[in-house]
C-alpha positions in Angstrom: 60.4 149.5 110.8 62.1 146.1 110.0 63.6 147.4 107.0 65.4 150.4 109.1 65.7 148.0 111.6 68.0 145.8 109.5 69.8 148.5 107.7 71.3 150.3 111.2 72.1 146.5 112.1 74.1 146.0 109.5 75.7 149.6 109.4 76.7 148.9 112.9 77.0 145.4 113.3 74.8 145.8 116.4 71.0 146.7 117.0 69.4 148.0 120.2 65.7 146.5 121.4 64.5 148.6 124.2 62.8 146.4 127.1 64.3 143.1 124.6 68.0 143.5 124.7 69.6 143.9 121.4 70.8 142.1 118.0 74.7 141.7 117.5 76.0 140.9 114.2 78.2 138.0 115.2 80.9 135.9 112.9 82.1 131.9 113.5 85.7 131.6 112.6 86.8 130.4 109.3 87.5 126.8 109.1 90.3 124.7 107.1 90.2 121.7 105.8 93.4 120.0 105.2 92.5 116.5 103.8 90.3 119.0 100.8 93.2 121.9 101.0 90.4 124.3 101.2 89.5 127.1 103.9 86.1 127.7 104.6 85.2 131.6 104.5 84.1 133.1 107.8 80.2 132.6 108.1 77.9 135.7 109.7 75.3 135.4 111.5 72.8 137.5 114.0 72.8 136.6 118.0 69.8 138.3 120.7 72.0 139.2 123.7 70.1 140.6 126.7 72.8 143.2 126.8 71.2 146.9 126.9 72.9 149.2 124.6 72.0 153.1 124.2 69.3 154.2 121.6 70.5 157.4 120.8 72.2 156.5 117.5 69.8 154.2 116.7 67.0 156.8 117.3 69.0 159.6 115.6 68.9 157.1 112.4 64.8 156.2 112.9 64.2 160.1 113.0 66.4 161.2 109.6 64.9 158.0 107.9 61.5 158.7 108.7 61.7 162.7 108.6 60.0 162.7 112.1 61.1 163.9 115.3 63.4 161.8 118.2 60.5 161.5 119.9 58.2 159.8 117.4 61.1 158.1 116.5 60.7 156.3 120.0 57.2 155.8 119.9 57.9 154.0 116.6 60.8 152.0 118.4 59.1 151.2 121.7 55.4 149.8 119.6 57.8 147.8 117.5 59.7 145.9 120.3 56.3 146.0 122.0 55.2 144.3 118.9 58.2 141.4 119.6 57.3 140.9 123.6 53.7 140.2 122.7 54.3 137.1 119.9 52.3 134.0 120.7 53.5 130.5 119.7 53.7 130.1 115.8 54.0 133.5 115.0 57.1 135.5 113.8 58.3 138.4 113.2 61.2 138.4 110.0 63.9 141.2 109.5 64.6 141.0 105.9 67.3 139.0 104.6 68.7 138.7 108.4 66.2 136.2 110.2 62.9 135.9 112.4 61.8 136.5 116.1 59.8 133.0 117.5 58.9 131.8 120.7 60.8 128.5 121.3 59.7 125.5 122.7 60.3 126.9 126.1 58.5 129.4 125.8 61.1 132.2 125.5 61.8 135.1 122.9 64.2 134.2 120.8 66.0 135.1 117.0 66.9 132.5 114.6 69.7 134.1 112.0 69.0 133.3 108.1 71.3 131.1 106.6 73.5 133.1 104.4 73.6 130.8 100.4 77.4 129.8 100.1 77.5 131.7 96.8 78.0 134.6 98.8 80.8 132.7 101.3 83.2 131.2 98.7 85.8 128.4 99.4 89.3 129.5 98.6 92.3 126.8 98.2 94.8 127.1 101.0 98.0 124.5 100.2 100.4 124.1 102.5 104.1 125.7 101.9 107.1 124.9 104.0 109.8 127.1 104.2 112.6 125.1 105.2 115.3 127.7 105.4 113.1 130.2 107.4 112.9 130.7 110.8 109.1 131.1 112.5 108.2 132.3 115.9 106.8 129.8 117.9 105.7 128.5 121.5 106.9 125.3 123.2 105.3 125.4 126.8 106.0 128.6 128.5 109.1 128.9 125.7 109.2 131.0 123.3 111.3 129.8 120.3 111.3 129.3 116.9 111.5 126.6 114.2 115.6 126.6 113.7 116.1 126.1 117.3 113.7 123.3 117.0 114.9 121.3 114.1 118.9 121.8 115.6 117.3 120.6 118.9 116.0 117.3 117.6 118.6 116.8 114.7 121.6 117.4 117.1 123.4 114.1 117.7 125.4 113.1 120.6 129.2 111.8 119.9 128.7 108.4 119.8 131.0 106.2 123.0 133.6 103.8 121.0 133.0 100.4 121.5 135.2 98.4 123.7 133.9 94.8 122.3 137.5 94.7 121.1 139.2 94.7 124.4 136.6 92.3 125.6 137.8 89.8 123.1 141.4 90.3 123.6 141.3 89.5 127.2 139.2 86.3 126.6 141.7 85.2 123.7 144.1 86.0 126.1 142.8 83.5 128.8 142.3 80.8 126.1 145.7 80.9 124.7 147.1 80.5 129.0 144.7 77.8 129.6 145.8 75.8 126.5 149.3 76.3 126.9 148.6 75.2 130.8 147.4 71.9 129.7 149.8 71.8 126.5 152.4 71.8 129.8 150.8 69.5 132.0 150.8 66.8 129.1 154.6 67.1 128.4 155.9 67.3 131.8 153.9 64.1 132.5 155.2 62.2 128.9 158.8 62.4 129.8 159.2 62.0 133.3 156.5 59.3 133.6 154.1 59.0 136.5 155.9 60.9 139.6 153.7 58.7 142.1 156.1 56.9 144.2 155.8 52.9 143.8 155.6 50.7 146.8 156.7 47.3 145.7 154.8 44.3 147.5 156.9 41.4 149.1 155.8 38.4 147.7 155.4 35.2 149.7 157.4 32.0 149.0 155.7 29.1 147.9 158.1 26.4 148.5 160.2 24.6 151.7 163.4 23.7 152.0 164.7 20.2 153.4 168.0 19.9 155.4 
């Protein structure tokens, strides 16, 4: 029964348990790796869901396998998942080449998936190539844009204002040359026409007498 078990499981990527739930044939993502340039291949592996799923198809396959009728076909099914419910600590029950039922350390039924040898999941080498002159779809926020609009968006430069430092210093070489030519002004008016401060000349006192 585990042989049939795993062939309909991996047929249909899915395998119902009646009174367990039933195996799904799950797969992880594959990964990249950009500092190695390399792309991990997408890894398999089997999951116990406590989904339900109908038996029919699964019976259907038990029956032409077996050359019995559906209904043996279900006995066969139901002993077998019996067989699961009733495992003690310690014990398993393997599928081949897919993995085991165990009780874990809660106590719980549970399904650990075999690990699949990388020989059969292959690294391929993914470098990176930029397009530079093609436009890609992509989203910015709740925008959707694409690369051109991007690259024109951050490479667009605004017209840069003209500096006015030159008017600046005209106007404070224009003070200068006033203030100079103020005092330049100031010190000839003064050289020739002398001090313009009135003098007061003092009366002097005499220091003789004179006799009749």
């Amino acid at each position: 029964m585990q042989q049939l078990i795993t062939n309909f499981l991996l047929q249909h990527l899915y395998c119902p348990l009646p009174t367990i739930g039933s195996l799904q044939l799950q797969q992880l993502a594959a990964k990249s790796i950009l500092g190695e340039q390399t792309i991990l291949a997408p890894k398999p592996y089997v999951e116990l869901v406590s989904t339900n799923t109908a038996t029919e198809a699964l019976l259907s396959f038990i029956a032409t396998e077996q050359q019995c009728s559906v209904d043996d076909a279900n006995g066969k099914l139901l002993n077998f998942c019996t067989g699961i419910k009733n495992l003690q600590k310690n014990d398993t029950i393997s599928l081949p080449h897919v993995g085991h039922f165990f009780i874990d350390a809660d106590g719980f039924l549970a399904f650990e998936s075999v690990e699949i040898p990388s020989e059969y999941l292959p690294s391929v080498v993914a470098e990176k190539v930029v397009h530079p002159h093609v436009a890609h779809n992509m989203l910015v926020g709740d925008t959707e844009t694409n690369t051109a609009a991007m690259v024109e968006f951050y490479t667009e430069t605004a017209t840069p204002k003209k500096s006015k430092w030159w008017l600046w210093a005209a106007v404070f070489f224009m003070v200068a040359v006033a203030s100079f030519a103020y005092l330049i002004m100031q010190h000839t008016i003064q050289h020739f026409g002398g001090n313009v401060k009135k003098v007061i000349p003092t009366t002097s006192q005499k220091t003789y007498t004179t006799k009749p």
